[in-house]
Every structure is written in C-alpha cells, then in structure tokens.
N, C-alpha and C positions, 0 to 999 in steps of 0.2 A: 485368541492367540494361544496357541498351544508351545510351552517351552519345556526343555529338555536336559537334561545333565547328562552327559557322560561324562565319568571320571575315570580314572585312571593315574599308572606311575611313567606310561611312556618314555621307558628309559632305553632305548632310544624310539622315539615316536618311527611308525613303518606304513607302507602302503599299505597295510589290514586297518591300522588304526583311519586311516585317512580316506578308505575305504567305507568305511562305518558310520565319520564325519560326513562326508559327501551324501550316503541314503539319509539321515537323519535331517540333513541340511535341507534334500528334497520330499522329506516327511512331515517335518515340522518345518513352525512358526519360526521358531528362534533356539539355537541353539548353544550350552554355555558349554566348552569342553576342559575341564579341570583339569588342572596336572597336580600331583602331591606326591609326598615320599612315603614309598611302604615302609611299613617301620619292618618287615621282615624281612625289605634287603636291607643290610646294613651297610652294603661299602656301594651306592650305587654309580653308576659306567659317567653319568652325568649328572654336574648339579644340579639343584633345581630352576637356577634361573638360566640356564642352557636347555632345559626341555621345555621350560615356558616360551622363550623364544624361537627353537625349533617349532614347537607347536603354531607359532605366530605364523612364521612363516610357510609352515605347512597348509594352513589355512585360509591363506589370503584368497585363494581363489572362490571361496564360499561365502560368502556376504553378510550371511543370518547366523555367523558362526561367530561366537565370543571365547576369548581362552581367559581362563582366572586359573592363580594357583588357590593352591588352600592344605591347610595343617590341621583340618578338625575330621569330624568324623561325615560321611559320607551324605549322610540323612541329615544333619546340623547344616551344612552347605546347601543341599536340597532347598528346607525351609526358608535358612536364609535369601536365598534367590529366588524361592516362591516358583519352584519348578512346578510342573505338571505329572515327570516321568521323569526316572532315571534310567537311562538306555546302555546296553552290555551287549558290545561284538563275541558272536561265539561261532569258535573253529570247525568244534568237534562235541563229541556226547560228553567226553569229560569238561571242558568248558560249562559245558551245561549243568551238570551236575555241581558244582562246585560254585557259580552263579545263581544257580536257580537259590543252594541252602540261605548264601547271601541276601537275595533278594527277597526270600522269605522273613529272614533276620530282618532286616530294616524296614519291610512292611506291619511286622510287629512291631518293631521299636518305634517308628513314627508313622505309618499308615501311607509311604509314599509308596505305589506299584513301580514293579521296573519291568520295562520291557526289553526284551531281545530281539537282536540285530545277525542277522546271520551273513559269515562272510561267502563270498564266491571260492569254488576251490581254487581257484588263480592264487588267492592271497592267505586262503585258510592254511597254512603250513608257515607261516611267519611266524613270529616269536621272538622279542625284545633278548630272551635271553640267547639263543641263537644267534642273534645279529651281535652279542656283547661278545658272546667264546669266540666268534670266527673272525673278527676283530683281535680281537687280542693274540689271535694266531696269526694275523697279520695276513688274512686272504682279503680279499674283497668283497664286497655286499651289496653294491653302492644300488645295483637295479632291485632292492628290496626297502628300500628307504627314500622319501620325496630327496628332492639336489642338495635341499639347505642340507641335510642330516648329512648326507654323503659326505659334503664338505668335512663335518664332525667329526665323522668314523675317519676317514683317512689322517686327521690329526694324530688319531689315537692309534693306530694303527704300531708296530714295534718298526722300528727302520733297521 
C-alpha cells in the first residue's frame, strides 16, 4: 500500500487543491491531506479549524483520502504517519522551482522523496491568495472553490 502526504495552508482550500486530491486519491493507496498554518502568513483569511473542515468537506467524495491538521514540520508529520511520498500540485515553472528547493531540503533533512502533481490549465491560475484579495473586495469567487468554501467566502465577503 502506497501512502501519501500532501500538505499544505489551504487558506482557503480551491478547486486546484482538490484537483490534486482527487489524481493522488486515483494514484495512490491512501492518502493523508494536512492542513497547518504557514508561520509566513501571519494574519490568515481562515482559522485553522475552518480549513480543516473545509478540507473535510471538500473531500468527502474521495474515499482513500484522510485530512489531519498538524503544527510540526513537514518531514516530522511525514514520518510520523509513515508516508511513502509527499506529493506538491504545481501551476507553473515557478511553483516548481520553489517546490523542487523544498523537496530537496526535506529529502536531505529526513530522506523522504516528494513527488509532483501537475495541475490541468483549467485550474493552474488559482491561488488561495487570489481567492483571499477578491473576497475581501467583495466580488465573487464562488466557481473557484468546492460549495462548502463558497458558503465561507460569502460570509467574509464586506456587505
């Protein structure tokens, strides 16, 4: 049985990310999809136990897919759950580059490989932070994000 990590801040979780869940889900065995707080955003759109149950519900339809938060470092969580691979949706060449350094780093630091997931260009122009500015300017988003999210964003929305 081959298992999986993708992690990620998912603030707010998007049809890229759930995109990425769904090939992994049909890739692999078992997949575990983390939520955690970047410590580089510091004011994030959602707390954390709002993107862990977005994620839930994002999710439901995928079976072999598990959501855990987690507050450690990336490769600690790894081990801890005895992944196989830790798996990274990428957009663009710079995703990549920026990913790849990462997945170098933590293949040194604990010997876990990550592999990449590349998204379709349908979804590859999505971006958490895109969905957080055009929100907070009060347009709409909602066919960029699964329905639970939608619900989310129009809370936050300015009236």
């Amino acid at each position: 049985m081959v298992k999986v990590l993708y992690p990620g801040s998912f603030d707010p979780v998007h049809n890229g990310h759930i995109e990425i869940c769904a090939t992994a889900s049909a890739l692999f065995d078992h997949v575990v999809v983390a939520a955690m707080r970047n410590p580089q955003k510091s004011n994030p759109f959602f707390t954390d136990d709002e993107r862990f149950e977005m994620l839930i519900e994002a999710c439901t339809h995928l079976k072999n897919v598990e959501v855990v938060q987690f507050g450690e470092l990336v490769v600690d969580l790894a081990d801890r759950l005895d992944v196989d691979f830790i798996i990274k949706g990428l957009r663009s060449a710079a995703d990549f580059e920026s990913e790849l350094q990462m997945a170098q780093m933590n293949k040194s630091v604990s010997g876990v490989e990550t592999l990449f997931l590349p998204s379709t260009s349908e979804n590859a122009f999505i971006a958490s932070k895109y969905i957080r500015d055009i929100t907070r300017l009060g347009t709409d988003c909602s066919h960029l994000v699964p329905e639970a999210v939608a619900q989310r964003l129009q809370e936050k929305m300015p009236k």
